[in-house]
N, C-alpha and C positions, 0 to 999 in steps of 0.2 A: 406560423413560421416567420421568419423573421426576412427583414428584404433583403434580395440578394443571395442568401445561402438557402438551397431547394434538397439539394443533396450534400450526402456528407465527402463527393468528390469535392466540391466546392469550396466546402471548408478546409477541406485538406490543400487545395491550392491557395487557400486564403493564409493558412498560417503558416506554411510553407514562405506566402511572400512576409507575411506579417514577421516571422521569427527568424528572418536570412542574416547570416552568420549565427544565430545562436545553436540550433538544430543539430544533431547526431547522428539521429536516426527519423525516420517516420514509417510506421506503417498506420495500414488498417482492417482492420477484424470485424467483421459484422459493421455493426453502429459505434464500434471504435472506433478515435481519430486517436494515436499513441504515438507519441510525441517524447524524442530524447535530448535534452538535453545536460549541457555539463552545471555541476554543482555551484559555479561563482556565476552562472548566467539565469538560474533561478529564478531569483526574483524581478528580475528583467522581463525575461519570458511571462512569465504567472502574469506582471503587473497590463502586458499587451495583450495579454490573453483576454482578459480579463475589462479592459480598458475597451476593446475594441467594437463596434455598434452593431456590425455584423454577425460575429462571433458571440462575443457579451456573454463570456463565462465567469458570471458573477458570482455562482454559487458552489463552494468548496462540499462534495459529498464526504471524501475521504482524504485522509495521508496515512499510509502505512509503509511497512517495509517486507524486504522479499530478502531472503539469506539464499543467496546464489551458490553460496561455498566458495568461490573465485572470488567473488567480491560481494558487497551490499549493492541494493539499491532501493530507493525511496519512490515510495507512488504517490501522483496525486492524481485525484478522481474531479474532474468539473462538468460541470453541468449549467446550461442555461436554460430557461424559461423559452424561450422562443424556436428554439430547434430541438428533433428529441434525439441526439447520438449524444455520445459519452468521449469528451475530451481526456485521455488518459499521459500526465507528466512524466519520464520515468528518468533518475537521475542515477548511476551509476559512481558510487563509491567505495575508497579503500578499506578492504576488509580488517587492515587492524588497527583503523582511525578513521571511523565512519562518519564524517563533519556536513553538514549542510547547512546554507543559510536558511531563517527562518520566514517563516510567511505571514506571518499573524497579523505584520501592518498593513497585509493585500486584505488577508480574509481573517477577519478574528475568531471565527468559526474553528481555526485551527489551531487554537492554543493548547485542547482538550490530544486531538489527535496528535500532537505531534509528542505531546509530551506523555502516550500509551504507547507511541513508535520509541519513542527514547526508554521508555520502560522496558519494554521486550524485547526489543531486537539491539538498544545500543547505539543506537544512530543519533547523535549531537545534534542540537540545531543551534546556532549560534544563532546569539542575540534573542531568543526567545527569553521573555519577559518572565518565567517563573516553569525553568527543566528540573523537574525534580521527577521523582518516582512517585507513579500513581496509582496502583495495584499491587504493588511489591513492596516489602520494608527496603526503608534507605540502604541499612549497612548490606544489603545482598550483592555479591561481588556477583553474580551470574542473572546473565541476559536470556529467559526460558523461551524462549522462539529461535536464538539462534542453534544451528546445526552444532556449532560443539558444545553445547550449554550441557553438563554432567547430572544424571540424576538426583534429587537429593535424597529420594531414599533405596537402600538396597534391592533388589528384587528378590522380592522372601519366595524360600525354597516350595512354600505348601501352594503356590501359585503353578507350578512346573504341573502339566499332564505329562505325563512318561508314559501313558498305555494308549490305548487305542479310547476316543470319547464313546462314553453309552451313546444305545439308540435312542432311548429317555431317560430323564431321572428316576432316583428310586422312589417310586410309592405313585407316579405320575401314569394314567392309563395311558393305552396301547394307541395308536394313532387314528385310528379307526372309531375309537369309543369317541376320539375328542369330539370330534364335527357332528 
């Protein structure tokens, strides 16, 4: 454990003082410390996060994204070595210009995730060093993790049950025989 932080009340008053004006919101869940702030205060936040001897959330596990339907928002998941709770970022943006700055000069661990986030869900990072599509062909106009993203193929008819499902299949013995 690291000096100073014994519980995760602690920390939560630490970065409570550590992030004062940046902040939103704060809760805590379990070994969650969940932490909101706004989109232009990012890398600020991250960087004291991250900076700090006590806290020392050096290590980026995650960035993904959460399609709220209202709005986007962007997670980021940190983690230190010396304490075992889970630093959770959570930045709240416009759902039909989802922009955030990039992180990649705090944690370069994030180049990979943010640009899976920007694949799927749509969410920009500016100033990220190479956003392209990473799972998906480029020319795909559709973002398959958000909530209105359209099927791309039809839902074929021979898929529908219309009756009531068997007890088993055909040719499959009785329940009894199985065991």
């Amino acid at each position: 454990m690291s000096e100073g932080i014994a519980t995760i009340l602690e920390a939560r008053e630490l970065a409570e003082t550590l992030l004062d004006g940046f902040l939103e919101e704060v809760a805590q869940i379990d070994d969650r410390l969940i932490l909101g702030v706004a989109a232009n205060d990012l890398p600020e936040a991250a960087r004291r996060l991250r900076d700090d001897e006590r806290l020392s959330c050096r290590y980026l596990s995650f960035v993904g994204g959460v399609d709220q339907v209202d709005y986007m928002e962007a997670i980021y998941l940190l983690r230190s070595m010396e304490h075992p709770f889970l630093v959770q970022i959570g930045v709240k943006l416009d759902r039909k210009n989802p922009v955030v700055p990039t992180v990649t000069h705090i944690w370069t661990g994030a180049n990979w995730h943010e640009r899976e986030t920007f694949d799927l869900f749509g969410i920009r990072f500016e100033r990220h060093p190479d956003l392209r599509r990473l799972l998906n062909r480029e020319d795909m106009d559709v973002f398959p993790l958000r909530k209105d993203a359209r099927p791309h193929r039809p839902l074929r008819p021979e898929w529908r049950w219309d009756q009531e499902p068997p007890l088993r299949l055909p040719g499959e013995p009785p329940r009894r025989k199985r065991s």
